[in-house]
N, C-alpha and C positions, 0 to 999 in steps of 0.2 A: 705320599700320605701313608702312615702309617695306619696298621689294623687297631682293631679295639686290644687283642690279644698283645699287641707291640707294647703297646701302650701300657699293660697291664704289668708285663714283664719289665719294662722301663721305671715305673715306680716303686716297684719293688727292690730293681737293681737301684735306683737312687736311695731308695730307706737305707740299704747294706751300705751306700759308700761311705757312712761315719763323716759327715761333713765332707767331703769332696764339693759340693757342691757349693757351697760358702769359699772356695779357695778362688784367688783370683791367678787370672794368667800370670801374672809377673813372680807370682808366688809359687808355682808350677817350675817355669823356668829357671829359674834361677837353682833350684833344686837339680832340674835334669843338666843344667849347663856345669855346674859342679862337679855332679857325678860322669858326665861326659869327661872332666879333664881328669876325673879322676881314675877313669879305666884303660881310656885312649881313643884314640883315632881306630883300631882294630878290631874294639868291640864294639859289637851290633844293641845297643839301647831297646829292647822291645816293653814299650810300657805294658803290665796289663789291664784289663779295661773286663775282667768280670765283674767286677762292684761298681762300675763305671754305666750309666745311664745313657742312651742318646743323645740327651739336651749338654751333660754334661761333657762329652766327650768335645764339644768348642771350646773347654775351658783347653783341654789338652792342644786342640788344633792351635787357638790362640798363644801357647806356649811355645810352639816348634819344634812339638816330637812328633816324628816321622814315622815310626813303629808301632803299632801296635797290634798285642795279642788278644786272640778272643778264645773263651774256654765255649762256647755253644755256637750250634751252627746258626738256630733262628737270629741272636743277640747280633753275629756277624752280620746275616743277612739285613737286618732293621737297621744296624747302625752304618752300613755302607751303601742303603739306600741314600741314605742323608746326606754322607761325608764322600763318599766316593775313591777319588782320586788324592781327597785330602792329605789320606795315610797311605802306606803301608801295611798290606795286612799279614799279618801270621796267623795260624792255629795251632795252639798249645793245648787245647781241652781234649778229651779221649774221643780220638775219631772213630764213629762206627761208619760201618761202611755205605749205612744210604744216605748217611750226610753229604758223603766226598762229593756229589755233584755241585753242593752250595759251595767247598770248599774250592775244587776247583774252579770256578767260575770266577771269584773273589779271592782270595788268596796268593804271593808268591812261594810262599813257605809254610810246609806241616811243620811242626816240630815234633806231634805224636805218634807216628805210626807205627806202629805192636800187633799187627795183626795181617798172613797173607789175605784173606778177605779183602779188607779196607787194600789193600796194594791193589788190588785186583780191578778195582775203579778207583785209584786217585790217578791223575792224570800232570801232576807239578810235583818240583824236588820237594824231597822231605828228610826228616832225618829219622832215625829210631830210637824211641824211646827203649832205654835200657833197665830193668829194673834191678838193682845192685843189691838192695836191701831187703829181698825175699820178704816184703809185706805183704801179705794179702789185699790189704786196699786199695795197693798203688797199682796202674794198668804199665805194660810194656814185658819186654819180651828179656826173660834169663839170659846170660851169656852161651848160657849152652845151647838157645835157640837162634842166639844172635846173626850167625850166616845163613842160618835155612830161610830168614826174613830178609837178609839182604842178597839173595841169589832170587830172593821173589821178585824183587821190585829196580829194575835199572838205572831208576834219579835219585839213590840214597846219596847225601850232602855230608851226611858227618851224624852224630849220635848224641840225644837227651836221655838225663836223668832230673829224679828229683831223691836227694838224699833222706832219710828221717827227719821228721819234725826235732829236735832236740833243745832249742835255746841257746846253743852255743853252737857258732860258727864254725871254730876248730873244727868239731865234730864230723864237720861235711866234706872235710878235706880227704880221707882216705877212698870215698866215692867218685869224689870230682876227679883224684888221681887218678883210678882204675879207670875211668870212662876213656882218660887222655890215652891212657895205656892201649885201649881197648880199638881209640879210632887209630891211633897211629899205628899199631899193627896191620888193620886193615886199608891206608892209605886214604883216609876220611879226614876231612879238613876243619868241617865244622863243630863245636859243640855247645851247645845249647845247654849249661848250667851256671844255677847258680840264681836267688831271689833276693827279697831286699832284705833277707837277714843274713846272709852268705855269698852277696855279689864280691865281695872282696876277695875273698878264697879260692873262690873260681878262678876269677880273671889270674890270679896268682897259679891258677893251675893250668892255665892256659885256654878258659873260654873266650867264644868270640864271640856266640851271644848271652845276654842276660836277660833275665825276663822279672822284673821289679813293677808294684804297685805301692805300695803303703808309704815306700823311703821318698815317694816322686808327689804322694797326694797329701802328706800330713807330715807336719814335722814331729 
């Protein structure tokens, strides 16, 4: 059973999803099954599922994606009451650190960690988010802090970014490269870029995961 509060947060995230919720499974899959041959067998599919409601998140199970990211710790905790073992969970939202107990609990993979703090109780691999593009809005840690976070934390996987908003794809590529640059110097396997306006660019730069919502729930 969910809370009243769940429930509260779940209608709201249904209002955001722009129709997701009028999409049927078969219309879901066919979309992931695409983009599936169209990345490969190597890249990790993680849908994400902030605009994505509880009720709706069947539409996704019903499709047969396997992945999915949560930007909040409660939205994880509510929608894994329900679905469980359905998915695969990641966390891609900005981990603070009294979260990490729902994270770890539920989660096999951070994708955000930018902070010794949050390392200090996450207790599963993660990767670090790296902030390329010196925004102020975007959370993750400089290159110039980059090994004093990963000399914190002993299960770092490989390293996220998120490039500038821009509208153009191109644009994401001298980011996505530096990242690739940035794990293979340090012997990091994973990376975690690239969304559904710039999954192509990625994967061409070498990620392994993606994390896509919009190109998976609407055409």
């Amino acid at each position: 059973m969910r809370s009243s509060s769940s429930h509260t947060g779940a209608t709201a995230s249904r209002e955001a999803c722009k129709g997701c919720s009028r999409l049927l499974p078969d219309e879901v899959r066919a979309r992931y099954e695409r983009i599936r041959a169209e990345v490969g067998d190597a890249v990790t599919i993680v849908a994400a599922t902030k605009y994505v409601s509880v009720e709706e998140m069947a539409v996704l199970a019903g499709a047969g994606i396997e992945v999915v990211g949560e930007n909040r710790a409660q939205d994880l905790e509510a929608k894994h009451a329900v679905y469980g073992d359905t998915f695969r969970w990641h966390f891609i939202g900005h981990l603070q650190s009294r979260k990490a107990k729902t994270v770890n609990r539920i989660c096999e993979l951070v994708h955000s960690l930018s902070s010794e703090s949050a390392a200090k109780r996450l207790e599963i691999p993660a990767l670090v988010e790296v902030n390329l593009s010196g925004e102020e809005t975007k959370s993750g840690v400089g290159e110039a802090e980059l090994d004093a976070l990963l000399a914190a934390y002993s299960d770092v996987r490989g390293l996220m970014t998120m490039p500038p908003e821009t509208g153009d794809s191109a644009a994401s590529r001298p980011y996505f490269r530096r990242l690739r640059e940035l794990a293979t110097e340090r012997g990091l396997r994973e990376l975690s870029m690239g969304t559904s306006q710039d999954y192509r660019v990625a994967v061409e730069e070498g990620a392994t995961l993606i994390r896509i919502g919009s190109v998976l729930y609407r055409d």
